[in-house]
N, CA, C and O of each residue as an XYZ file, in Angstrom:
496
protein
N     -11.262    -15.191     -1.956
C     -11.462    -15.289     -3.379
C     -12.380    -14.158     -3.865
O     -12.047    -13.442     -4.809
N     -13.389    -14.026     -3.293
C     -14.406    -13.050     -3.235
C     -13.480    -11.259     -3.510
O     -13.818    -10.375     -4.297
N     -12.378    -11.264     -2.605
C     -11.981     -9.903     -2.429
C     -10.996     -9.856     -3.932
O     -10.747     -8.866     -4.620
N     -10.560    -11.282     -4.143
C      -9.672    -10.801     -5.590
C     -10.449    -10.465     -6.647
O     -10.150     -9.449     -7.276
N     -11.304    -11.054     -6.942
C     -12.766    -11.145     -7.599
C     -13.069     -9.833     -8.004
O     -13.440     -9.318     -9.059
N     -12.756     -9.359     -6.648
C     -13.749     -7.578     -6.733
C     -12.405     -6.538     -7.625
O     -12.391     -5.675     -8.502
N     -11.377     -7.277     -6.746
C     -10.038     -6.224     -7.202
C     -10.104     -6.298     -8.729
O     -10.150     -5.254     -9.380
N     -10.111     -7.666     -9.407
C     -10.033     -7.715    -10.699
C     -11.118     -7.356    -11.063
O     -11.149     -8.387    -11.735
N     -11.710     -7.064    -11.200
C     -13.153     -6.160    -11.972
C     -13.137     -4.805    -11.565
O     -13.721     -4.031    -12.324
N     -12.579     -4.303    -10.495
C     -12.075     -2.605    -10.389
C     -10.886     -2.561    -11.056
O     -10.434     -1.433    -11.250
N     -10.249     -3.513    -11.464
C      -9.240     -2.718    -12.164
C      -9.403     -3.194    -13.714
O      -8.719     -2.653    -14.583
N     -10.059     -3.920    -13.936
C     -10.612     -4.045    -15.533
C     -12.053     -2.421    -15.998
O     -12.244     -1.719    -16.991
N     -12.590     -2.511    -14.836
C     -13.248     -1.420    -14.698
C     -12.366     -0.045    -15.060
O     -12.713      0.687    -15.987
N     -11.150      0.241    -14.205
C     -10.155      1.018    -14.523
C      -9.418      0.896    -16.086
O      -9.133      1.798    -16.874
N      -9.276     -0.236    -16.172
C      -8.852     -0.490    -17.514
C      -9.181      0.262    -18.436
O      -8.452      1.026    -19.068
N     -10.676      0.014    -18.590
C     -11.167      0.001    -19.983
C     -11.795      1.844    -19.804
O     -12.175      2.315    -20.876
N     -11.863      2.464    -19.007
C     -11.919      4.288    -19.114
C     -11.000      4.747    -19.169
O     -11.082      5.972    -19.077
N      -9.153      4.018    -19.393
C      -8.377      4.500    -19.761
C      -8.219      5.035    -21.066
O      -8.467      4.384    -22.081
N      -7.868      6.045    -21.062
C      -7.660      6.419    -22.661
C      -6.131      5.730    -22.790
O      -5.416      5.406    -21.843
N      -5.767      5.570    -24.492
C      -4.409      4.669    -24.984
C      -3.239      5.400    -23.880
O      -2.972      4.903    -22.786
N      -2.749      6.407    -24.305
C      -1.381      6.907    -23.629
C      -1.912      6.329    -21.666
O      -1.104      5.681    -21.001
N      -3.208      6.697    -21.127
C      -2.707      6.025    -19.930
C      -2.722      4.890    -19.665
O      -2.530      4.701    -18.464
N      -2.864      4.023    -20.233
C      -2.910      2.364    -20.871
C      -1.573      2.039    -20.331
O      -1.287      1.321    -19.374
N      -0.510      2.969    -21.445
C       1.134      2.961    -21.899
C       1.763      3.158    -20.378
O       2.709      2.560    -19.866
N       0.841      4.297    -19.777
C       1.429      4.477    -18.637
C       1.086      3.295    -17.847
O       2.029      2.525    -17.661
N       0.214      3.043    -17.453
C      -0.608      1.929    -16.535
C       0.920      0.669    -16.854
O       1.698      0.185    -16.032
N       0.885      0.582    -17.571
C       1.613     -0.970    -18.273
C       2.811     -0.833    -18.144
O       3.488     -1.796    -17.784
N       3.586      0.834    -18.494
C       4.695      0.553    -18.095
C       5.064      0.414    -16.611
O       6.106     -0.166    -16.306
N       4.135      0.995    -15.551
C       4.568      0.862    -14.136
C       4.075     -0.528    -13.495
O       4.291     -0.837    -12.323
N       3.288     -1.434    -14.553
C       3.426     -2.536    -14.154
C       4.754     -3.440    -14.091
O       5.119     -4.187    -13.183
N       5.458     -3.112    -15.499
C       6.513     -3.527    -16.155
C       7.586     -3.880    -14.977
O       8.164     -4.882    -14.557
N       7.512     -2.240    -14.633
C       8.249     -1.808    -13.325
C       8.246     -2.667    -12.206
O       9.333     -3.140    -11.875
N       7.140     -2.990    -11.495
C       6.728     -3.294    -10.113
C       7.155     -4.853    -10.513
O       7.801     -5.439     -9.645
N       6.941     -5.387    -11.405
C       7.592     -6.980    -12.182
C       9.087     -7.125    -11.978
O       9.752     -7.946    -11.348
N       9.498     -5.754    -12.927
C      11.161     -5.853    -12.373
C      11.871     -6.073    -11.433
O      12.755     -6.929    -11.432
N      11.591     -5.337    -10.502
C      12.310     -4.854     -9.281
C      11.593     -5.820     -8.135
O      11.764     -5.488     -6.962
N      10.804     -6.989     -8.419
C      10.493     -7.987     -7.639
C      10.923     -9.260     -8.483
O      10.612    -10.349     -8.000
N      11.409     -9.248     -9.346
C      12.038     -9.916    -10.324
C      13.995    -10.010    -10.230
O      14.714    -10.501     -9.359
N      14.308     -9.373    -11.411
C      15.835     -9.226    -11.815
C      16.291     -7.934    -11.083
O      17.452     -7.529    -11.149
N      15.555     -7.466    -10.558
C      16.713     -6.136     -9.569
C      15.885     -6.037     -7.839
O      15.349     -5.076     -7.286
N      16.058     -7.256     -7.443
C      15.407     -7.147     -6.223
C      16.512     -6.045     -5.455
O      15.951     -5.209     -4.748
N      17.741     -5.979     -5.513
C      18.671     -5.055     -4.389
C      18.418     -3.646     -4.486
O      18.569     -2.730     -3.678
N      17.969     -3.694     -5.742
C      17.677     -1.972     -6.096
C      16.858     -1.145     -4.920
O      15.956     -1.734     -4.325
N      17.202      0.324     -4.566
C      16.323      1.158     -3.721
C      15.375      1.864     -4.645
O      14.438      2.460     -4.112
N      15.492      1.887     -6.083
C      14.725      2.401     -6.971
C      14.335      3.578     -6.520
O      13.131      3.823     -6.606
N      15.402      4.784     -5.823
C      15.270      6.252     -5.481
C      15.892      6.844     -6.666
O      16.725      6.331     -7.413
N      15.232      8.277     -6.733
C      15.556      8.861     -7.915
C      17.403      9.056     -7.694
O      17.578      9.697     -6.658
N      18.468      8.768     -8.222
C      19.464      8.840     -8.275
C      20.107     10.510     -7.999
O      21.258     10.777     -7.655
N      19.149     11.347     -8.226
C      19.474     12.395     -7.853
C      19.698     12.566     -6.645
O      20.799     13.006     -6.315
N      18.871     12.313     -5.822
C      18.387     12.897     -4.387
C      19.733     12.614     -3.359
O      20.455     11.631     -3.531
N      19.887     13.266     -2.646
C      20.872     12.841     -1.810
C      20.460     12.297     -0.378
O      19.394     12.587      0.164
N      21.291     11.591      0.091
C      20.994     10.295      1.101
C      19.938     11.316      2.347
O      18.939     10.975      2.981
N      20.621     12.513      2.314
C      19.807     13.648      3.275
C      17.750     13.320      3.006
O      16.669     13.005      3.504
N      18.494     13.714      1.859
C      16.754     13.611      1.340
C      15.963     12.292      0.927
O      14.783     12.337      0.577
N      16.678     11.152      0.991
C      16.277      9.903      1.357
C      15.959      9.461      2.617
O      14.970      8.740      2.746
N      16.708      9.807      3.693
C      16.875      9.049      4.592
C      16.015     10.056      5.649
O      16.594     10.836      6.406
N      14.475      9.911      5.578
C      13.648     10.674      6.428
C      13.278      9.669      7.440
O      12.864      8.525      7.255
N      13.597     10.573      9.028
C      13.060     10.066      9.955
C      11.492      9.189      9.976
O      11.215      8.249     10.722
N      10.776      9.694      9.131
C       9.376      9.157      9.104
C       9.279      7.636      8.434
O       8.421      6.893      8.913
N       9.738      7.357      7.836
C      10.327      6.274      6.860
C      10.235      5.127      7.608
O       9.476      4.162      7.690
N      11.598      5.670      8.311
C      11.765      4.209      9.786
C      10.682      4.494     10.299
O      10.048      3.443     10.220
N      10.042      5.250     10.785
C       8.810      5.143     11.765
C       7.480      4.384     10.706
O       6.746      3.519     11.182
N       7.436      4.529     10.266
C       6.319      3.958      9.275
C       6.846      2.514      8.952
O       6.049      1.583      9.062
N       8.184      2.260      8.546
C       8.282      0.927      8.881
C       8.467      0.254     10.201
O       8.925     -0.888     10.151
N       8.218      0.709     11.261
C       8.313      0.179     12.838
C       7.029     -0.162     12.667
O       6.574     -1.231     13.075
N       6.283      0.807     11.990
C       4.324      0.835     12.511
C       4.184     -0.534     12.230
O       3.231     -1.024     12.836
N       4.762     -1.268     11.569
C       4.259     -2.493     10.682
C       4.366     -3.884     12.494
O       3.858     -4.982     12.268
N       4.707     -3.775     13.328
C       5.184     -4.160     14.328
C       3.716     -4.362     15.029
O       3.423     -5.398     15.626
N       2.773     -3.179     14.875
C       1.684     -3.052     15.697
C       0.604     -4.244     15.749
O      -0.101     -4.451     16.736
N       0.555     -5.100     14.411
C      -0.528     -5.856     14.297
C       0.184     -6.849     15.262
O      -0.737     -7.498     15.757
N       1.221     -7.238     15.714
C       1.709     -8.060     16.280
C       1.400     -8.109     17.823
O       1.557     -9.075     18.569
N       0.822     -6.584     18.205
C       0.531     -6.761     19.981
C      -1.012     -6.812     19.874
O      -1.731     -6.395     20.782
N      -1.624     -7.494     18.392
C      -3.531     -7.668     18.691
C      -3.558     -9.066     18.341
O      -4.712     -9.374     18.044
N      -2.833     -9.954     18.260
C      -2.583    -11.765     18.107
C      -1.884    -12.242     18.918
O      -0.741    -11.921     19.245
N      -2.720    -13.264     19.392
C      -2.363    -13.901     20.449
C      -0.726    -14.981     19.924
O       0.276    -15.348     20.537
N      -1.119    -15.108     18.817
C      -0.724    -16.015     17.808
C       1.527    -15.756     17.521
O       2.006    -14.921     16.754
N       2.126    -16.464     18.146
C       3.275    -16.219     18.241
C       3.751    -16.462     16.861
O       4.816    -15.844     16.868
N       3.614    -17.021     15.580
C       3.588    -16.999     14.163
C       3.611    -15.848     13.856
O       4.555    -15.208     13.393
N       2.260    -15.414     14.166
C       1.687    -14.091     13.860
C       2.449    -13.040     13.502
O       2.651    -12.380     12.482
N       3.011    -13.078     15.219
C       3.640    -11.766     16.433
C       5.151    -11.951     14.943
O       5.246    -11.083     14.076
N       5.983    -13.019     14.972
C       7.303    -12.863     14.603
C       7.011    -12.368     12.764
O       7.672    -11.567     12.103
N       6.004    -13.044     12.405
C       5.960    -12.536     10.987
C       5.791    -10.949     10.944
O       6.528    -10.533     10.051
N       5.193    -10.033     11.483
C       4.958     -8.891     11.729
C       5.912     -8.123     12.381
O       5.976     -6.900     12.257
N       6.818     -8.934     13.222
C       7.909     -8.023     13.863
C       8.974     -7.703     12.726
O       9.356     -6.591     12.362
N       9.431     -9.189     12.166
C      10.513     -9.493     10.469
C       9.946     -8.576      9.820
O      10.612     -7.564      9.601
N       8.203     -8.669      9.193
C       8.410     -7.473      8.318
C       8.326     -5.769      8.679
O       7.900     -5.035      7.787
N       8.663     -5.279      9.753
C       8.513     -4.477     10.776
C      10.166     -3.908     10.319
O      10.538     -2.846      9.821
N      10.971     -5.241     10.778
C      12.368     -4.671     10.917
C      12.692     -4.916      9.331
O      13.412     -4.054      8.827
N      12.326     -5.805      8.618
C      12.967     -5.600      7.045
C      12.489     -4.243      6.238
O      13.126     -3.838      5.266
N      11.376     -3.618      6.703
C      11.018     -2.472      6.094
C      12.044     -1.350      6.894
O      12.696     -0.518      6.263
N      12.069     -1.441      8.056
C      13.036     -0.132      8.516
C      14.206     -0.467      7.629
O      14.713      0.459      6.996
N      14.763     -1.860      7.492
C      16.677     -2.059      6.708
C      16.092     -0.994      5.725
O      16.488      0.171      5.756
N      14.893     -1.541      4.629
C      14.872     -0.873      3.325
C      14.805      0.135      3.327
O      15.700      0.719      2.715
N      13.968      0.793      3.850
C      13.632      2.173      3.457
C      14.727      3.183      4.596
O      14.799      4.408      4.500
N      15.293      2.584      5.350
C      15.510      3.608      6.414
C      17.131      3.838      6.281
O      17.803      4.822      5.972
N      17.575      2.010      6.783
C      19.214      1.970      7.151
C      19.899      1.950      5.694
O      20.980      2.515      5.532
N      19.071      1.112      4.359
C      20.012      0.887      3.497
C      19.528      1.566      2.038
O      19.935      1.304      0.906
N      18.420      2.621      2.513
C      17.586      3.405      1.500
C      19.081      3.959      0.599
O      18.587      4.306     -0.474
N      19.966      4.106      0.535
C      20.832      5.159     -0.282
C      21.410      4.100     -1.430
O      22.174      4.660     -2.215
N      21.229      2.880     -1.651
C      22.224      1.961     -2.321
C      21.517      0.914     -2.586
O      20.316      0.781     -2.354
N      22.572     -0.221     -3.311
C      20.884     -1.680     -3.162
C      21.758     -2.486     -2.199
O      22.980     -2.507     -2.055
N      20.805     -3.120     -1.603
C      20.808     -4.025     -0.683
C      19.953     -5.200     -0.703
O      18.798     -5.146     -1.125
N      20.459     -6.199     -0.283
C      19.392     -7.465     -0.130
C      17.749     -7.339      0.606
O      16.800     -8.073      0.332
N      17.754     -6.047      1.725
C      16.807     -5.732      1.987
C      15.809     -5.439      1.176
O      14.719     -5.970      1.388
N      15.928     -4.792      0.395
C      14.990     -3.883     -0.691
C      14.443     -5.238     -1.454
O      13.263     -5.196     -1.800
N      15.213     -6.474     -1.759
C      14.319     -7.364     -2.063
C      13.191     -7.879     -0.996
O      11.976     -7.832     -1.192
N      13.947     -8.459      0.360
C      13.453     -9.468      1.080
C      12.075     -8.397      1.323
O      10.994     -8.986      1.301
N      12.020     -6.959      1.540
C      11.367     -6.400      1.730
C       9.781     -6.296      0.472
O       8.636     -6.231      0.919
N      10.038     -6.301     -0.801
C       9.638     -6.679     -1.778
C       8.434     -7.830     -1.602
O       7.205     -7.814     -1.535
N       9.368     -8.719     -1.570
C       8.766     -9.708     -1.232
C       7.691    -10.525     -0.429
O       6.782    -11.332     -0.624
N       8.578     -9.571      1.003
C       7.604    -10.209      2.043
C       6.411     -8.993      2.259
O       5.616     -9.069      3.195
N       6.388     -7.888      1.298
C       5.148     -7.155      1.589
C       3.923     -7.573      0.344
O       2.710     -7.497      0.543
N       4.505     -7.975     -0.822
C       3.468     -9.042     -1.292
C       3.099    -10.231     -0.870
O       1.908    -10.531     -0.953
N       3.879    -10.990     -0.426
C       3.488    -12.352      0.335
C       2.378    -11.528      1.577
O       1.224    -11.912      1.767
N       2.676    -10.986      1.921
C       1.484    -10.761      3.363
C       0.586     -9.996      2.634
O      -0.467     -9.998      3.271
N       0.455     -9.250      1.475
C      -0.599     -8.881      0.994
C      -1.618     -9.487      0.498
O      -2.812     -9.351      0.762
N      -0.893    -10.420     -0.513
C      -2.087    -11.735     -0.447
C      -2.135    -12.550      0.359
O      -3.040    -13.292     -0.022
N      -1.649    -13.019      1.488
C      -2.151    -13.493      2.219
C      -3.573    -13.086      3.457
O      -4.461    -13.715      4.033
N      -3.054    -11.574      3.377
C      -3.676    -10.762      3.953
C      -5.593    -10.658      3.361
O      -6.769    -10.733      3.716
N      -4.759    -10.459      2.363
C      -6.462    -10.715      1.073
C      -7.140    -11.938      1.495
O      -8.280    -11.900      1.957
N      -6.629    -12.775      1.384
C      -6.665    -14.579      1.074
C      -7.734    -14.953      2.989
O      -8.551    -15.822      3.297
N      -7.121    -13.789      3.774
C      -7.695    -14.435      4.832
C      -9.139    -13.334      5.272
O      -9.930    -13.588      6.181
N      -9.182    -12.382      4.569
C     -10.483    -11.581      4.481
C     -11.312    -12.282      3.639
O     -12.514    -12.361      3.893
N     -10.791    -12.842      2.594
C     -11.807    -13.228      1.548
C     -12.534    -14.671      2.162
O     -13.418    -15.239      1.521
């Protein structure tokens, strides 16, 4: 509770030294991050330009594998499988099904806010 506590007063802190236009900005990329965990969970939300070449970077999948690691410091077999799932749902999103929407790009969505506050929830 303590750690949300702090977040919301750094970002009311942030708030209020915004000048108006970055307000507009601030709010519309909230708008955003609402949506696309909302009414367009399949979306890859890549710039439509780019081609799958330039989407589909080796580093991507590797950065979503990394997510795997907290799983070999818990003893905790809960733990281990929640961390492996979001391990392999981040490689689907960003890696195997980055060019198009897919159900990944939600479940992925999802389960990286769910472990974020949870993540919070168990520091605090």
């Amino acid at each position: 509770m303590l750690i949300a506590t702090l977040l919301l007063l750094c970002w009311l802190h942030t708030a209020t030294a915004l000048k108006a236009p970055q307000l507009d900005t601030v709010a519309t990329s909230l708008r955003e991050q609402i949506r696309v965990r909302t009414t367009d969970l399949t979306a890859s939300n890549m710039p439509p330009t780019w081609t799958l070449d330039e989407l589909r970077a080796p580093v991507s999948g590797l950065s979503g594998a990394l997510f795997a690691l907290p799983a070999a410091c818990t003893p905790d077999p809960t733990e281990q499988a929640l961390w492996v799932f979001q391990a392999l749902v981040s490689v689907l999103a960003d890696y195997v099904y980055i060019g198009g929407p897919s159900p990944a790009h939600g479940v992925d969505r999802v389960l990286a806010s769910f472990n974020f506050l949870r993540l919070a929830f168990l520091l605090s």
